[in-house]
N, CA, C and O atoms as a GROMACS GRO file, in nm:
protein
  448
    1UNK      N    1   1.429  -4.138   0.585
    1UNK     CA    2   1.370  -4.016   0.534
    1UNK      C    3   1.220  -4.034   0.512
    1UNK      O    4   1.144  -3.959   0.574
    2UNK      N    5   1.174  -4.118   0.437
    2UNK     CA    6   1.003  -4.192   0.446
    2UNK      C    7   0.987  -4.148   0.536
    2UNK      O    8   0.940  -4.036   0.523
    3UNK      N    9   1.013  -4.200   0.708
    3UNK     CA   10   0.991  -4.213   0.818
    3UNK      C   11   0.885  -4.039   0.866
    3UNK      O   12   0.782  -4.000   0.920
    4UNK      N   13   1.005  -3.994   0.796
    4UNK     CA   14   0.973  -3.805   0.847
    4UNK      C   15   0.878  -3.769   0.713
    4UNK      O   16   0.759  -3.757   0.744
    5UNK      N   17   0.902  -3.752   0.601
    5UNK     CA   18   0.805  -3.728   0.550
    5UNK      C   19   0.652  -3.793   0.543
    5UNK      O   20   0.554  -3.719   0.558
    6UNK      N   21   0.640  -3.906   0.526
    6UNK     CA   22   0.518  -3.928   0.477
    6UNK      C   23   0.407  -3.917   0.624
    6UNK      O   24   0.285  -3.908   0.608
    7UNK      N   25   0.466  -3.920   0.747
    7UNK     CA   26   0.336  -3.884   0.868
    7UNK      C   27   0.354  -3.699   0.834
    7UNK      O   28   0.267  -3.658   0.910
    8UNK      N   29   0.412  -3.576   0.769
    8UNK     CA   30   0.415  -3.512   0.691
    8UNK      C   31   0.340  -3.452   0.601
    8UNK      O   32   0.304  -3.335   0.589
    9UNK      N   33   0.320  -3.547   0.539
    9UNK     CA   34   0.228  -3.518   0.431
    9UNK      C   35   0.133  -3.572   0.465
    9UNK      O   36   0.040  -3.502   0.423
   10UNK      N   37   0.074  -3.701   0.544
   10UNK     CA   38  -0.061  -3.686   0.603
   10UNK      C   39  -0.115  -3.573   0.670
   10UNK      O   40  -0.234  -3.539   0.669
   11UNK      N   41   0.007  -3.502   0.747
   11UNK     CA   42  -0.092  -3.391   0.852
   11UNK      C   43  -0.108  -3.291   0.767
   11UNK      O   44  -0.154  -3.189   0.818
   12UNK      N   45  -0.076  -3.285   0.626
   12UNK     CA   46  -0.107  -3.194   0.573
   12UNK      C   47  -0.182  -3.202   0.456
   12UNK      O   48  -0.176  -3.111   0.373
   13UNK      N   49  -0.267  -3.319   0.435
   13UNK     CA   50  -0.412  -3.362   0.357
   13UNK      C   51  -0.502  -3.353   0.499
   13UNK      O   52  -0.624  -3.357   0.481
   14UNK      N   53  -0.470  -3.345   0.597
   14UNK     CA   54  -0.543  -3.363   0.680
   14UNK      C   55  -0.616  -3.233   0.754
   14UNK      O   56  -0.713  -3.216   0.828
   15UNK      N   57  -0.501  -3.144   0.684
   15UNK     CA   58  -0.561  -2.996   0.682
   15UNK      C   59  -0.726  -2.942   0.600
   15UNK      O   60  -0.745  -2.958   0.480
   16UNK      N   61  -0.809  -2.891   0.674
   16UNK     CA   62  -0.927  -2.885   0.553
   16UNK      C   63  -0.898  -2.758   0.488
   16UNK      O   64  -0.874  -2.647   0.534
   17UNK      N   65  -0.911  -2.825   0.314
   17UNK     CA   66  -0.933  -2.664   0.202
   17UNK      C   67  -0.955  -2.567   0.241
   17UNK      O   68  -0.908  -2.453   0.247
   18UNK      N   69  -1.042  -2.628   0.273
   18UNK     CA   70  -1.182  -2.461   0.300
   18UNK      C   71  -1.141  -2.361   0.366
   18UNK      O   72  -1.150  -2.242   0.334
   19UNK      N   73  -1.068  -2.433   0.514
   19UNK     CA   74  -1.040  -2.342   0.566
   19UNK      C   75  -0.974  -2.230   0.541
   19UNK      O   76  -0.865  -2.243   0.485
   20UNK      N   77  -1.035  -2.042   0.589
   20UNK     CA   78  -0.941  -1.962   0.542
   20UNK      C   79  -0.915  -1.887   0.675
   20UNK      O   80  -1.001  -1.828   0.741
   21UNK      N   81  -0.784  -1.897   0.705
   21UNK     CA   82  -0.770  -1.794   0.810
   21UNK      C   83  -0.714  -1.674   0.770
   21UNK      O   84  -0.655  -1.657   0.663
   22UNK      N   85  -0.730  -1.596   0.851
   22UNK     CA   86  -0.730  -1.458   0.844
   22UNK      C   87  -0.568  -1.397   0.729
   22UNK      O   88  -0.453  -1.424   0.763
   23UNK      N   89  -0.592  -1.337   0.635
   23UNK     CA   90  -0.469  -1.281   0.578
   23UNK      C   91  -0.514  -1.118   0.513
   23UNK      O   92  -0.623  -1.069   0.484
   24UNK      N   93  -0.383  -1.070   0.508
   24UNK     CA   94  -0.433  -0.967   0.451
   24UNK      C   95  -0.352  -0.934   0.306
   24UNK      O   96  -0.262  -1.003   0.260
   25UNK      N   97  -0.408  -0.807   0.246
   25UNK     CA   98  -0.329  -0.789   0.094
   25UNK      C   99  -0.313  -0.610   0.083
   25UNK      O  100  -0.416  -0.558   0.040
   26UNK      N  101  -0.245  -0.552   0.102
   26UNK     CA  102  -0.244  -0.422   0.060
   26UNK      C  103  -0.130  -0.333  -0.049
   26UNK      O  104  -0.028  -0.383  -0.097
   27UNK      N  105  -0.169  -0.221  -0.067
   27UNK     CA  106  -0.127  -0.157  -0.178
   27UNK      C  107  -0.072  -0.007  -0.129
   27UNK      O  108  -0.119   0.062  -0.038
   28UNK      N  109   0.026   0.019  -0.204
   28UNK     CA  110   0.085   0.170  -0.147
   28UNK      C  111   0.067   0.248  -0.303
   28UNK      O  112   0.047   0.196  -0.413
   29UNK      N  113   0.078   0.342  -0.278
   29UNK     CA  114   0.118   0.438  -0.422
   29UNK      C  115   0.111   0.626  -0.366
   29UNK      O  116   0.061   0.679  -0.267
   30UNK      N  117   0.184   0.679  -0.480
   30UNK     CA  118   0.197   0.816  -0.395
   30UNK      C  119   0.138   0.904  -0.535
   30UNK      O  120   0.182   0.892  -0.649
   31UNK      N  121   0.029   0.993  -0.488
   31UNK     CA  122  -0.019   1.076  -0.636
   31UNK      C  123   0.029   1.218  -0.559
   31UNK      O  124   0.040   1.243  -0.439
   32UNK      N  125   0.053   1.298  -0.676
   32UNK     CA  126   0.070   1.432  -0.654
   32UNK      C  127   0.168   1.473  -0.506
   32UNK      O  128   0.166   1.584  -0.454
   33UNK      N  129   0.254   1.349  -0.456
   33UNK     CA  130   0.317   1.391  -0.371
   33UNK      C  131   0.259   1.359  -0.216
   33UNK      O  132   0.305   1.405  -0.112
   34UNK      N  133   0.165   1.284  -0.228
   34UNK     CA  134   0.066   1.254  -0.152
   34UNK      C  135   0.093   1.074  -0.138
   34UNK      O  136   0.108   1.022  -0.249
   35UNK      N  137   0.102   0.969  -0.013
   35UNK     CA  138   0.111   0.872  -0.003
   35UNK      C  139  -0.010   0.810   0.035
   35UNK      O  140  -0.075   0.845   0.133
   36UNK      N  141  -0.039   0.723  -0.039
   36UNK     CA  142  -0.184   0.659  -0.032
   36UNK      C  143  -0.153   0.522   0.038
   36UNK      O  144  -0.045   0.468   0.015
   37UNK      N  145  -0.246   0.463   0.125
   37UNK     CA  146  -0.201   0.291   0.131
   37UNK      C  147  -0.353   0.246   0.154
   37UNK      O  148  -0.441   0.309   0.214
   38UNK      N  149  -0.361   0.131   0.097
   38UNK     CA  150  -0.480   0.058   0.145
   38UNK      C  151  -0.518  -0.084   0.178
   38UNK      O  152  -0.564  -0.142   0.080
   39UNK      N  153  -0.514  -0.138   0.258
   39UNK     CA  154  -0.508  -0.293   0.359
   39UNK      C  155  -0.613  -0.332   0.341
   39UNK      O  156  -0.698  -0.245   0.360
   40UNK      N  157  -0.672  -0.473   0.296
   40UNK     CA  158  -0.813  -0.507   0.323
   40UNK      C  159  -0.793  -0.686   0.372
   40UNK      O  160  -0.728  -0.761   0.298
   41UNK      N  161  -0.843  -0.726   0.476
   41UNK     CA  162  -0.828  -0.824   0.529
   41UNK      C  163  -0.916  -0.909   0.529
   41UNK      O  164  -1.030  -0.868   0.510
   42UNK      N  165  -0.898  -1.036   0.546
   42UNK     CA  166  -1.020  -1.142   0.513
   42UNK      C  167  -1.138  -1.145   0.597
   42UNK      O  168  -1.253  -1.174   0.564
   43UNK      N  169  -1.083  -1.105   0.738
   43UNK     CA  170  -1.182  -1.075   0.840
   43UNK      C  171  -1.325  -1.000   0.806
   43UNK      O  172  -1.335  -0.914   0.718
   44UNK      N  173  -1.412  -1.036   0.870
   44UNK     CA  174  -1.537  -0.972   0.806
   44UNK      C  175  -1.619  -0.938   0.946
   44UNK      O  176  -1.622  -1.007   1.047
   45UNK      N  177  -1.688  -0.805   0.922
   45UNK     CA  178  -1.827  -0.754   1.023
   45UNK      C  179  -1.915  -0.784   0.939
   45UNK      O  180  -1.909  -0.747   0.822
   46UNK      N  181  -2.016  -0.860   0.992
   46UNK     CA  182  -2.145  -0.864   0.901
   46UNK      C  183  -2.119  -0.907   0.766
   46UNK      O  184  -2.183  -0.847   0.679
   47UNK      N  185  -2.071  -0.962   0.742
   47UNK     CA  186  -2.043  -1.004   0.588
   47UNK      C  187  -1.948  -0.912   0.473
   47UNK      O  188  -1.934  -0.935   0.353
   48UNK      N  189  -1.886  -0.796   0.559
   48UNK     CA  190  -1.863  -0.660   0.502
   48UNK      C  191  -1.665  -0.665   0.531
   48UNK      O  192  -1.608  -0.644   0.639
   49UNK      N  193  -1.626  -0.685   0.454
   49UNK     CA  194  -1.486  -0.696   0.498
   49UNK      C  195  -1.385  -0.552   0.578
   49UNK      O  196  -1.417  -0.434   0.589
   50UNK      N  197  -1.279  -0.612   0.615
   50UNK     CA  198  -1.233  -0.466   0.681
   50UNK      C  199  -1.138  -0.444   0.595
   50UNK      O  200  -1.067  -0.521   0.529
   51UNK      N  201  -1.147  -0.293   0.606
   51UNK     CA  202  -1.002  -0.239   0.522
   51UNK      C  203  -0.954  -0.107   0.648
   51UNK      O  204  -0.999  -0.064   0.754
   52UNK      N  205  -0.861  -0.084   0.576
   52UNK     CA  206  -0.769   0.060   0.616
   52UNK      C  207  -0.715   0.118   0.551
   52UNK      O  208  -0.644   0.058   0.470
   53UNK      N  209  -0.717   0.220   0.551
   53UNK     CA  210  -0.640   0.344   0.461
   53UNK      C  211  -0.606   0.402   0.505
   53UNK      O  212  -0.668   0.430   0.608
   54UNK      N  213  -0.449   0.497   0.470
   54UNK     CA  214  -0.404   0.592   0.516
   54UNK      C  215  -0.373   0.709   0.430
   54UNK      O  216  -0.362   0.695   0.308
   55UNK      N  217  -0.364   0.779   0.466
   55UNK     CA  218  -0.353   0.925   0.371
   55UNK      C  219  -0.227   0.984   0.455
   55UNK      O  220  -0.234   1.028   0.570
   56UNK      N  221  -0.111   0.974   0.375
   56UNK     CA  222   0.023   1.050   0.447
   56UNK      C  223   0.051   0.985   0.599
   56UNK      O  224   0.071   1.068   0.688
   57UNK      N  225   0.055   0.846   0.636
   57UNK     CA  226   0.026   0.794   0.747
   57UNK      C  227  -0.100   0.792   0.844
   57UNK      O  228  -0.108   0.709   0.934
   58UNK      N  229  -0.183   0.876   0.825
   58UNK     CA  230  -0.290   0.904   0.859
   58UNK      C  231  -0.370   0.787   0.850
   58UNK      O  232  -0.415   0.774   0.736
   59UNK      N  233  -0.402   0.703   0.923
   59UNK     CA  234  -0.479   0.585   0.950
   59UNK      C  235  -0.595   0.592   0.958
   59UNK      O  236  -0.641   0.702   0.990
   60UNK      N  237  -0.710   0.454   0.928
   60UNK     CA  238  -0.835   0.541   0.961
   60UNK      C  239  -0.911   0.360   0.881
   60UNK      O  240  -0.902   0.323   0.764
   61UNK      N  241  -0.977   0.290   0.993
   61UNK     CA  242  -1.038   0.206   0.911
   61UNK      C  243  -1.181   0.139   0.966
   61UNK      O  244  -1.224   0.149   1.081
   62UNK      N  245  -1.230   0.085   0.880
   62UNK     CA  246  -1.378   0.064   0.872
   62UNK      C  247  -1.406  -0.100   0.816
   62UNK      O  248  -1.339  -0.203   0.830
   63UNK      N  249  -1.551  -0.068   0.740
   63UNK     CA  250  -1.580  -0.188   0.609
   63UNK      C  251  -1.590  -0.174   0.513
   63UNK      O  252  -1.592  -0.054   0.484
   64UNK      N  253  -1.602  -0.255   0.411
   64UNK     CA  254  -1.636  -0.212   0.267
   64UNK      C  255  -1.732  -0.277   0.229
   64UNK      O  256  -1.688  -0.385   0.190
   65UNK      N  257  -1.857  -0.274   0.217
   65UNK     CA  258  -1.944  -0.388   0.192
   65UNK      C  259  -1.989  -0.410   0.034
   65UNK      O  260  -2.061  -0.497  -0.014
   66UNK      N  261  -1.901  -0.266  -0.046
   66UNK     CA  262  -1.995  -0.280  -0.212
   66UNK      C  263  -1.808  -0.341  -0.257
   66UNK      O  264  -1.799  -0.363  -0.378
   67UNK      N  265  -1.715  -0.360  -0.203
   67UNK     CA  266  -1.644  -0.371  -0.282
   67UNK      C  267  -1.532  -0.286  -0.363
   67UNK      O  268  -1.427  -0.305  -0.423
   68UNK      N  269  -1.607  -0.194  -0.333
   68UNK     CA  270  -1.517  -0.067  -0.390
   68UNK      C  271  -1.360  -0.012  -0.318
   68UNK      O  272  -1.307   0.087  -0.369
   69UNK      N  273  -1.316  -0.059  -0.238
   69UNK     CA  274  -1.162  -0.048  -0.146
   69UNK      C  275  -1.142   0.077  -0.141
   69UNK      O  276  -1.033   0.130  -0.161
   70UNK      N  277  -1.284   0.154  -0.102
   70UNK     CA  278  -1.306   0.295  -0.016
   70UNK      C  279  -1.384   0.224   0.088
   70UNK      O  280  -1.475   0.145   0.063
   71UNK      N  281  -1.332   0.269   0.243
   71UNK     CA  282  -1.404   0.296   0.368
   71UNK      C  283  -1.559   0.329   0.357
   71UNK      O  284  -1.598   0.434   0.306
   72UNK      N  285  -1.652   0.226   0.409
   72UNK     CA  286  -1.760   0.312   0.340
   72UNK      C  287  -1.828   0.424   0.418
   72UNK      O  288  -1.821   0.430   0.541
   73UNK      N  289  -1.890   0.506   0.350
   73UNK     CA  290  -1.930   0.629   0.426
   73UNK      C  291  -1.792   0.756   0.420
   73UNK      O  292  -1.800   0.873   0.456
   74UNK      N  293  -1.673   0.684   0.362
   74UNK     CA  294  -1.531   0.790   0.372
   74UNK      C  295  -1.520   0.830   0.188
   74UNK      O  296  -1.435   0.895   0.127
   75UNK      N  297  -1.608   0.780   0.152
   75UNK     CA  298  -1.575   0.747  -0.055
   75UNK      C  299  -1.539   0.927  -0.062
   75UNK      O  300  -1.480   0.937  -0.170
   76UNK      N  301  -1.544   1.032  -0.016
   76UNK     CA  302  -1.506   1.158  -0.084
   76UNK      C  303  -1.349   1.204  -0.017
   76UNK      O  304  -1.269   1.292  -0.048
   77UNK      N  305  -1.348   1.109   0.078
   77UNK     CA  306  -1.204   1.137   0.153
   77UNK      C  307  -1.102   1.008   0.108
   77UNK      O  308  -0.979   1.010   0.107
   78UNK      N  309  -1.156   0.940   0.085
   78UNK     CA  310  -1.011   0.838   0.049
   78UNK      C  311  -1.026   0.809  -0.098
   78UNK      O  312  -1.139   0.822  -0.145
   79UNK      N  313  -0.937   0.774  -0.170
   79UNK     CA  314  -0.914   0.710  -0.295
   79UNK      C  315  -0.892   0.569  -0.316
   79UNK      O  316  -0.823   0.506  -0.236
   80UNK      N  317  -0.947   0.510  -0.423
   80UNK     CA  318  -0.954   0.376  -0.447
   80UNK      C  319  -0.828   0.353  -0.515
   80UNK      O  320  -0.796   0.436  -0.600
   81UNK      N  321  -0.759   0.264  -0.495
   81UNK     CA  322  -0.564   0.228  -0.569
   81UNK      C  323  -0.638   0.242  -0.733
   81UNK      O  324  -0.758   0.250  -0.759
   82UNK      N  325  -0.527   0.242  -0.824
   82UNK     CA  326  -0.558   0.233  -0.947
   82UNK      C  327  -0.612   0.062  -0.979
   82UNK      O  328  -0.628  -0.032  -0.901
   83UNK      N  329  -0.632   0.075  -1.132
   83UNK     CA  330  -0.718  -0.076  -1.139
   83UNK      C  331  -0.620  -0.187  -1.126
   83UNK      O  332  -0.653  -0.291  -1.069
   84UNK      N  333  -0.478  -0.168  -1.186
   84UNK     CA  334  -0.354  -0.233  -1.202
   84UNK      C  335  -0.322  -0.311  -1.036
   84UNK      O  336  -0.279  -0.426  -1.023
   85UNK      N  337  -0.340  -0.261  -0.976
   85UNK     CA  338  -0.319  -0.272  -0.838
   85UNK      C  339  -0.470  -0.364  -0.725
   85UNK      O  340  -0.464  -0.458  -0.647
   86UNK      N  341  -0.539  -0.314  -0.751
   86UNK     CA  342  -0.696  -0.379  -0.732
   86UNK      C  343  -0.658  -0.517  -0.742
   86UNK      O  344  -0.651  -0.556  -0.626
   87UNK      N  345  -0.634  -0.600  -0.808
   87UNK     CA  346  -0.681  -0.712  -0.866
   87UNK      C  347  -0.693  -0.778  -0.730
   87UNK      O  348  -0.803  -0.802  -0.682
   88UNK      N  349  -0.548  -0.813  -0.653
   88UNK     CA  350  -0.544  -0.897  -0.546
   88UNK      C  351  -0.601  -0.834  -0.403
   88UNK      O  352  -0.613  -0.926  -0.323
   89UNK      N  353  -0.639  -0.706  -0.347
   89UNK     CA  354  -0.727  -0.669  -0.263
   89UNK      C  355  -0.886  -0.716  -0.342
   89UNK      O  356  -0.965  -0.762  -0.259
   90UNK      N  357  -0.932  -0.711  -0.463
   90UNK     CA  358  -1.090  -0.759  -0.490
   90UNK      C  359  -1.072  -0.886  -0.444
   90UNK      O  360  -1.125  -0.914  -0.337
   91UNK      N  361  -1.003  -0.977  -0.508
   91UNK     CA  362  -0.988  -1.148  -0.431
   91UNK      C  363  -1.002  -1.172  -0.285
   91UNK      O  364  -1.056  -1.269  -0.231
   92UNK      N  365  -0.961  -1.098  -0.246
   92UNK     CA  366  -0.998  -1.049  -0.033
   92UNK      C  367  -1.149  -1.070  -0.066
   92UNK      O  368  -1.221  -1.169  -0.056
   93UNK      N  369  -1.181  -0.900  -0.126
   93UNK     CA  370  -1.294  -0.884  -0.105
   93UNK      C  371  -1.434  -0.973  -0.125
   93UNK      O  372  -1.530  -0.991  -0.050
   94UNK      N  373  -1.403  -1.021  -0.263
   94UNK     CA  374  -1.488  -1.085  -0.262
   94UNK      C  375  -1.470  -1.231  -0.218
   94UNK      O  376  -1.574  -1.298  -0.221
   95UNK      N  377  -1.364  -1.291  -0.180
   95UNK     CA  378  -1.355  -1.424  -0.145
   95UNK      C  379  -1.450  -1.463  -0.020
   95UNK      O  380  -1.560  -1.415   0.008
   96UNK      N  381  -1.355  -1.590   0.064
   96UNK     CA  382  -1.427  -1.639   0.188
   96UNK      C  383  -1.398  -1.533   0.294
   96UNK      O  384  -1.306  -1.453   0.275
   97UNK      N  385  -1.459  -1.530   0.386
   97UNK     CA  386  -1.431  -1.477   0.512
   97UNK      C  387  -1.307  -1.558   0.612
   97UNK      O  388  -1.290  -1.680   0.609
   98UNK      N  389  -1.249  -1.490   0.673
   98UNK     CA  390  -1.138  -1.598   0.740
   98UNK      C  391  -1.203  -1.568   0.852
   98UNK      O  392  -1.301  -1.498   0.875
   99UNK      N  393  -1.136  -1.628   0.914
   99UNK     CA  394  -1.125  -1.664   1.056
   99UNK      C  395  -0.963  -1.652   1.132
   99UNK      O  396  -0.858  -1.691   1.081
  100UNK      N  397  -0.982  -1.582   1.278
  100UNK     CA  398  -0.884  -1.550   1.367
  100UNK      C  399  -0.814  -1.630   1.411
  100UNK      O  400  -0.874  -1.670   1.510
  101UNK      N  401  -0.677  -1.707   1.401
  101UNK     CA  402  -0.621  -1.780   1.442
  101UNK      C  403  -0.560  -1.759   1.582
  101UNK      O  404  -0.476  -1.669   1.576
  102UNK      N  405  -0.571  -1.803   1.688
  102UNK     CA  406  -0.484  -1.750   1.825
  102UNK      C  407  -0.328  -1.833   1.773
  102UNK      O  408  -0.347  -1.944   1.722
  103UNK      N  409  -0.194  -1.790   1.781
  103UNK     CA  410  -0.060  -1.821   1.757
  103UNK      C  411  -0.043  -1.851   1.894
  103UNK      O  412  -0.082  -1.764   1.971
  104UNK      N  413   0.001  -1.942   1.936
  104UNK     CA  414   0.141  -1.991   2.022
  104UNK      C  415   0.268  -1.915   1.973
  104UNK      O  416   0.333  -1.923   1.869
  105UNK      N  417   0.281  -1.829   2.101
  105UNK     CA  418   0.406  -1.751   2.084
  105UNK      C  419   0.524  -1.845   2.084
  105UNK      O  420   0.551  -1.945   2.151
  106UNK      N  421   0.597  -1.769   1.968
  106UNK     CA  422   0.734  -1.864   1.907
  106UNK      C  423   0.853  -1.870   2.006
  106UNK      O  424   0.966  -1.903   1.968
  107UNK      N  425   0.818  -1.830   2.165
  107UNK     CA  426   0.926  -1.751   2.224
  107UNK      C  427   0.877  -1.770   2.408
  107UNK      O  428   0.837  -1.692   2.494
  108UNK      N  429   0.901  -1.880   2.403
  108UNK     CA  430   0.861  -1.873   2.625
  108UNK      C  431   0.951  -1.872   2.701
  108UNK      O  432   1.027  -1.968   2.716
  109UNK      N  433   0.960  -1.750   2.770
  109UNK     CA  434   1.083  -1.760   2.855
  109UNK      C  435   1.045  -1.839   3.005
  109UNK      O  436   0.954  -1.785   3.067
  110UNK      N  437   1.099  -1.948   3.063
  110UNK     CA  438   1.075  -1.999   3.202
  110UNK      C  439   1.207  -1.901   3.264
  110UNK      O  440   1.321  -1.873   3.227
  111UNK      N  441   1.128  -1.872   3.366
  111UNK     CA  442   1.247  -1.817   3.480
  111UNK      C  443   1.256  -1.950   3.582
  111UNK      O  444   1.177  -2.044   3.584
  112UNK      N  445   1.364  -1.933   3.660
  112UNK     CA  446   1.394  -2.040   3.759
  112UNK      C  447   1.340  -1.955   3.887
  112UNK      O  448   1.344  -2.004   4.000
   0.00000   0.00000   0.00000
């Protein structure tokens, strides 16, 4: 059992901290009958993170560069989640920027 764990747990000090790849955090809630959602991802334009919002499925996304988890330039059309909800989209926001991981698909079919 040693055998398998501990080359294990080297490759995984061997991982660097810092690194952040790309994740995201979002929030749903419904006011007045109305379904709100809002996505904000680690990915960044210009230093300005991305989010998305939808209004009743209605999709629609941009950056946020003050922080505020309104689209910017959309602040009279979308709504910001309540504060209760905020906490873990601001940690996006203001954290590191990630970076795009390419995945090796979990799934190769060889034909003969």
């Amino acid at each position: 059992m040693k055998q398998f764990v501990l080359p294990l747990a080297l490759f995984a000090l061997a991982i660097p901290a810092s690194a952040e790849v790309c994740r995201f955090e979002a929030t749903s809630w419904i006011e007045s009958g109305i379904t709100y959602r809002t996505e904000i991802s680690t990915i960044a334009d210009n230093g300005c993170k991305r989010i998305i919002q939808s209004i009743d499925g209605v999709e629609e996304s941009g950056n946020d560069c003050n922080c505020d988890l309104i689209i910017d330039g959309r602040e009279g059309h979308f709504k910001a989640p309540d504060p209760f909800a905020q906490t873990k989209l601001l940690e996006i926001c203001h954290g590191p920027e990630g970076e795009k991981v390419e995945e090796e698909p979990w799934l190769t079919i060889v034909e003969d």
